[in-house]
C-alpha positions as CSV (number, residue, x, y, z in Angstrom):
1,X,-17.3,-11.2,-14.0
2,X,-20.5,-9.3,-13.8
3,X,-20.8,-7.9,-10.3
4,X,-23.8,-7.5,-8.8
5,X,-25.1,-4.3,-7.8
6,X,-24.7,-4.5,-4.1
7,X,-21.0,-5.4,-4.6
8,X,-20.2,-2.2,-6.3
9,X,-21.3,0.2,-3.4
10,X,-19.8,-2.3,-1.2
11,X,-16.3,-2.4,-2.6
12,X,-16.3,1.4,-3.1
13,X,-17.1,1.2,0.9
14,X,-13.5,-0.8,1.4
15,X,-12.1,1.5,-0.9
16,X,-12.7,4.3,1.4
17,X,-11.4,2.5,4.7
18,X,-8.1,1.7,2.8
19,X,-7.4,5.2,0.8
20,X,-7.7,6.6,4.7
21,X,-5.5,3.9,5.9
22,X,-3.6,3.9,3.5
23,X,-2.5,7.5,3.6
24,X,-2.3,7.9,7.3
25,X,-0.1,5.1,8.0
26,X,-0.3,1.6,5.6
27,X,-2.2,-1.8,4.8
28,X,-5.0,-0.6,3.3
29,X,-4.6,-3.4,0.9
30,X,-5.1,-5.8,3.2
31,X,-8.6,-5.1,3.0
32,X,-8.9,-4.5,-0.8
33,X,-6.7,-7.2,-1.7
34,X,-8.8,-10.2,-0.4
35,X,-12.1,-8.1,-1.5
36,X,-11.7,-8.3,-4.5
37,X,-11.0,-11.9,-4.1
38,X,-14.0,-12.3,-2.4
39,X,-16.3,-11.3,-5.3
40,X,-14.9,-13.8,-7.4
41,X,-11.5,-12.3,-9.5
42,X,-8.7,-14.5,-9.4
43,X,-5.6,-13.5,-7.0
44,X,-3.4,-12.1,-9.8
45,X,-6.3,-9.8,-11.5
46,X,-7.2,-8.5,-8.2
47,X,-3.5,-7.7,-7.6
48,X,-3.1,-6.0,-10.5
49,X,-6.7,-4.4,-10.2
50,X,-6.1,-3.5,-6.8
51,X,-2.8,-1.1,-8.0
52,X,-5.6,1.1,-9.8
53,X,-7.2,2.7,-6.7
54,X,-3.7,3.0,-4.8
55,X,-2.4,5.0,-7.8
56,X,-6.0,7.1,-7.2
57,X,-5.3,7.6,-4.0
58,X,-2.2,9.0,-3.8
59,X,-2.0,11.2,-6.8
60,X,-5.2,12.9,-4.1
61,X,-2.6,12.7,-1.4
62,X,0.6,14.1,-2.9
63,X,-0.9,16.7,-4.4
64,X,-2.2,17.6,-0.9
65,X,0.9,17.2,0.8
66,X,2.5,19.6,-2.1
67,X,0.3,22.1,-1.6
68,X,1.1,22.4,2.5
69,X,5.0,22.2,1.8
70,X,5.6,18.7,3.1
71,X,7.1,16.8,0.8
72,X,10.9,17.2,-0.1
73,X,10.9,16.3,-4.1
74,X,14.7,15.9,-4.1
75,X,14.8,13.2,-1.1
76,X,11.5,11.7,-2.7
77,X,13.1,11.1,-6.1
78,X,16.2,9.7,-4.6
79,X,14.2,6.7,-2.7
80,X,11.9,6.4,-6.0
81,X,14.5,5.7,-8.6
82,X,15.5,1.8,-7.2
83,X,12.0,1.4,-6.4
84,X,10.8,2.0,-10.1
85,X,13.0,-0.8,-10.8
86,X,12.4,-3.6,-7.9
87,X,8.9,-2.8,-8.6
88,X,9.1,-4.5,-12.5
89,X,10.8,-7.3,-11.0
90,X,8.0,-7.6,-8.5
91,X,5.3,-7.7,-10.9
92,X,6.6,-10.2,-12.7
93,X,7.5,-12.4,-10.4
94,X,3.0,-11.9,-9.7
95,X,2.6,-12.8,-13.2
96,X,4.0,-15.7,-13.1
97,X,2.7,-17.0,-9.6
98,X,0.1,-20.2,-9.2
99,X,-3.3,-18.3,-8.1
100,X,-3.7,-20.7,-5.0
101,X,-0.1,-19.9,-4.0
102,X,-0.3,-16.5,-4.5
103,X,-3.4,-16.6,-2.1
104,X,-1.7,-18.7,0.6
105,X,1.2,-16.2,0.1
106,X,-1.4,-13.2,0.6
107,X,-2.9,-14.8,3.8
108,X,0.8,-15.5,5.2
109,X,1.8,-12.2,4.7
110,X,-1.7,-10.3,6.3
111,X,-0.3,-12.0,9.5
112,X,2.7,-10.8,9.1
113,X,2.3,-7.3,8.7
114,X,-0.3,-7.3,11.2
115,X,1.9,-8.3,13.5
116,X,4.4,-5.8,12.8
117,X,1.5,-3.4,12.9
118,X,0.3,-4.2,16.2
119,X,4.4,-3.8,18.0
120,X,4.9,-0.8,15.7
121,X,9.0,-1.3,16.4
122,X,9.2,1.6,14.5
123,X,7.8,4.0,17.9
124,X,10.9,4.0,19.5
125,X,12.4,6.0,16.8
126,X,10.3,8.7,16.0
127,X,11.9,12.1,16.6
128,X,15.2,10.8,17.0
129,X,17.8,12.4,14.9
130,X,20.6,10.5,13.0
131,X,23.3,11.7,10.7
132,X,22.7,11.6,7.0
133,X,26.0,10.1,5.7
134,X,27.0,8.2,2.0
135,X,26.9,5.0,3.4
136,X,23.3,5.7,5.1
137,X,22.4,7.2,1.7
138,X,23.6,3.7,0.1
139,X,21.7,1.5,2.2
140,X,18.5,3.5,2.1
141,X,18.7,2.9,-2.1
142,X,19.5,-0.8,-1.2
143,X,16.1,-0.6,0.9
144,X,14.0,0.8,-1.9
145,X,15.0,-1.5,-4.3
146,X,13.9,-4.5,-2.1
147,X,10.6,-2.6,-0.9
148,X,10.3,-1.9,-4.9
149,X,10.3,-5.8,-5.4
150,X,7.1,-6.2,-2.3
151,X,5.4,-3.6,-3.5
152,X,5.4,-4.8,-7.1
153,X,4.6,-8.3,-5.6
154,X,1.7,-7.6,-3.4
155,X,1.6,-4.0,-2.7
156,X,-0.3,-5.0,1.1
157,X,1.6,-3.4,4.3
158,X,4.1,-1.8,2.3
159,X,4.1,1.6,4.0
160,X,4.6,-0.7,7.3
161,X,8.0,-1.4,5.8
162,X,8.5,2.5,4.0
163,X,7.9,4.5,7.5
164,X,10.8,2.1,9.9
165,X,13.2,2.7,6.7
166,X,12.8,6.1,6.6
167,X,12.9,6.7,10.6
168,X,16.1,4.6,10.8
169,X,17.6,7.0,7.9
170,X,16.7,10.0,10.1
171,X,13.6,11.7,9.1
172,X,10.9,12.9,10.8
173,X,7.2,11.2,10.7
174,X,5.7,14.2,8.5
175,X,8.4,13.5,5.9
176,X,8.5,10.2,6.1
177,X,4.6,9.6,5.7
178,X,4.7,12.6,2.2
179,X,7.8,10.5,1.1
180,X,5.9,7.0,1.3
181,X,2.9,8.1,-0.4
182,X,4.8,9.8,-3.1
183,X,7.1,6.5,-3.3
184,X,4.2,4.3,-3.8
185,X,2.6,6.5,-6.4
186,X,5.5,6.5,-8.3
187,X,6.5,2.5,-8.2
188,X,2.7,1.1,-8.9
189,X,2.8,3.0,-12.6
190,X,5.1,0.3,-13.9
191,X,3.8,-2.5,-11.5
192,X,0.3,-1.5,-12.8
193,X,1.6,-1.6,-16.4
194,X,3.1,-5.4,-16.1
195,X,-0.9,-6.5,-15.1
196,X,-2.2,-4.4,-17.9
197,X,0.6,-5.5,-20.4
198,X,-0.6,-9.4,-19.2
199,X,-4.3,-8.7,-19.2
200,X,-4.8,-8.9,-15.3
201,X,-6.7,-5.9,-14.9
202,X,-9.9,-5.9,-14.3
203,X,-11.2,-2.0,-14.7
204,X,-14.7,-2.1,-13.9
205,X,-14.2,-2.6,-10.4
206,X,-10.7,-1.3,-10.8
207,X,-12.5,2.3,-11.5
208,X,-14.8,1.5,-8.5
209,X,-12.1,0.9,-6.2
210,X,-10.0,3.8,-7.0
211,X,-13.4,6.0,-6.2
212,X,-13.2,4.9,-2.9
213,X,-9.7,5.0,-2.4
214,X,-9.2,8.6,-3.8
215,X,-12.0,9.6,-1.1
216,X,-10.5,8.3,1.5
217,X,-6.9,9.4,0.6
218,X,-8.2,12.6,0.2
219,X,-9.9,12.9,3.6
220,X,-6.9,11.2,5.4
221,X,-4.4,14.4,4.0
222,X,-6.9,16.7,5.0
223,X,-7.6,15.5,8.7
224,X,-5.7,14.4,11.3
225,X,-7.3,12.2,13.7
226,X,-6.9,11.1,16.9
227,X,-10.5,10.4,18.5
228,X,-11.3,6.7,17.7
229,X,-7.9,5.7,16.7
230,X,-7.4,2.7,18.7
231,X,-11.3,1.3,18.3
232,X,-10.6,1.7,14.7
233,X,-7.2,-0.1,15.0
234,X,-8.8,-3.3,16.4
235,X,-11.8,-3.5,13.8
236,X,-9.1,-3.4,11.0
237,X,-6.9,-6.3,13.5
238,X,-10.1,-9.0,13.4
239,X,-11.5,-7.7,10.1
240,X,-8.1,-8.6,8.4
241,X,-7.6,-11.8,10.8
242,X,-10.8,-12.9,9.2
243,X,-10.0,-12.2,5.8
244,X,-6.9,-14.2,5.9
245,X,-8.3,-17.2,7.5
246,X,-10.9,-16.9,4.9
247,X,-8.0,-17.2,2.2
248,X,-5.9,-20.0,4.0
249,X,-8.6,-22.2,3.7
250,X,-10.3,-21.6,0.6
C-alpha cells in the first residue's frame, strides 16, 4: 500500500500518544493497532508492523531507566526468559489466524483491557510488601510464559497484565514499570522475527511508527506527569471505544 502523505504525519502523531502511554503505564497499542488497520494493512501485517515501533520505544526507555539506576537486570532477566518463549508461540498462533477473526478478536479484547484499565485492581496493591519465596518465584515464571503467549499474539494492553503480576509478586511501582518495559523489549525481537520470517511486516509505516513511538517513550521516561492525567485518560477511553466499534463492525 502507498500511503498518502497525510497518513504518514498522522500515524507518526498515534505513534507518539502510544510510546508515552506505553511507557508510563500500558495500551498504547490499542491505538496503533487499529491505525494501522485503518489505513488499509490487513490485521496480521499491522500486528506484526506494529511490534517495530514498540521495540523503538523501549530500547529509548530502558536505556533511560539504566541510566537513573532503576532497573534490576537480574530480576528483569528472570521474568524475560519464559516470555522469550510464550512469545514464539504467540506469534504463531497470529500467523495463522483468519484476518476478520483476528480483528473481531482485536475489538473484543480493546474492551477488555479497557475495562481493566478503568478499575485498575491493581491500586489496592501498590506499596504493599510481600515475601519473595520459591514458590512465588515459580508462579511469577508461570505468569511470564502466559503473558509471553498475549504479547506475541496481540501485544495491546499487555503492560495492564505485567504491572498486577509484578505488584502481587512484591515489587514496588518504579520496578515494576523498568521491568515491564524491559520485558517487552525483550519478548517482541522474536515475535517481530515470526512476522518478518512470514512476510507480515510492512516497514514503511513500520519505520514511521517506531519515530513516533521512540518520541514519546523517550518523553514519558523523562517526565513524570500528573497535570492532565485524568482528561487524558478519558480521551484515550472514547478514542479506543470508537476504534473498536469501528473494527466489530467492519
Amino acid at each position: 500500500m502507498d500511503p498518502y502523505l497525510w497518513q504518514l504525519p498522522a500515524l507518526a502523531a498515534v505513534g507518539f500518544v502510544s510510546g508515552f502511554l506505553n511507557i508510563m503505564a500500558g495500551g498504547g497499542s490499542l491505538l496503533t493497532l487499529p491505525m494501522l488497520i485503518f489505513l488499509g494493512l490487513p490485521a496480521v501485517v499491522a500486528n506484526g508492523t506494529n511490534r517495530i515501533g514498540v521495540i523503538c520505544q523501549n530500547i529509548f526507555a530502558v536505556t533511560s531507566f539504566r541510566r537513573h539506576g532503576v532497573l534490576p537486570m537480574r530480576l528483569a532477566l528472570i521474568c524475560t526468559a519464559p516470555s522469550l518463549l510464550g512469545s514464539y508461540i504467540g506469534a504463531q498462533l497470529a500467523i495463522d489466524i483468519d484476518d476478520q477473526l483476528f480483528q473481531r478478536l482485536l475489538a473484543v479484547i480493546m474492551i477488555g483491557v479497557l475495562i481493566i484499565s478503568v478499575l485498575d485492581p491493581a491500586k489496592r496493591l501498590r506499596g504493599r510488601e510481600v515475601a519473595y519465596t520459591p514458590l512465588r518465584l515459580a508462579a511469577l515464571l508461570g505468569a511470564f510464559f502466559l503473558i509471553g503467549i498475549y504479547g506475541g499474539f496481540v501485544q495491546a494492553g499487555v503492560g495492564f497484565l505485567i504491572i498486577p503480576v509484578m505488584l502481587l509478586a512484591g515489587f514496588d511501582m518504579v520496578r515494576t514499570n523498568a521491568i515491564k518495559i524491559f520485558v517487552v523489549l525483550a519478548f517482541t525481537i522474536p515475535a517481530l522475527a515470526v512476522f518478518v520470517w512470514h512476510g507480515q511486516v510492512d516497514w514503511l509505516l513500520g519505520l514511521v511508527l517506531a519515530v513516533g513511538n521512540a518520541s514519546g517513550g523517550w518523553v514519558a521516561s523523562h517526565v513524570a506527569v500528573k497535570k492532565g492525567h485524568e482528561w487524558i485518560k478519558r480521551f484515550v477511553i472514547v478514542t479506543v471505544l470508537i476504534f473498536a466499534l469501528r473494527l466489530f463492525i467492519t
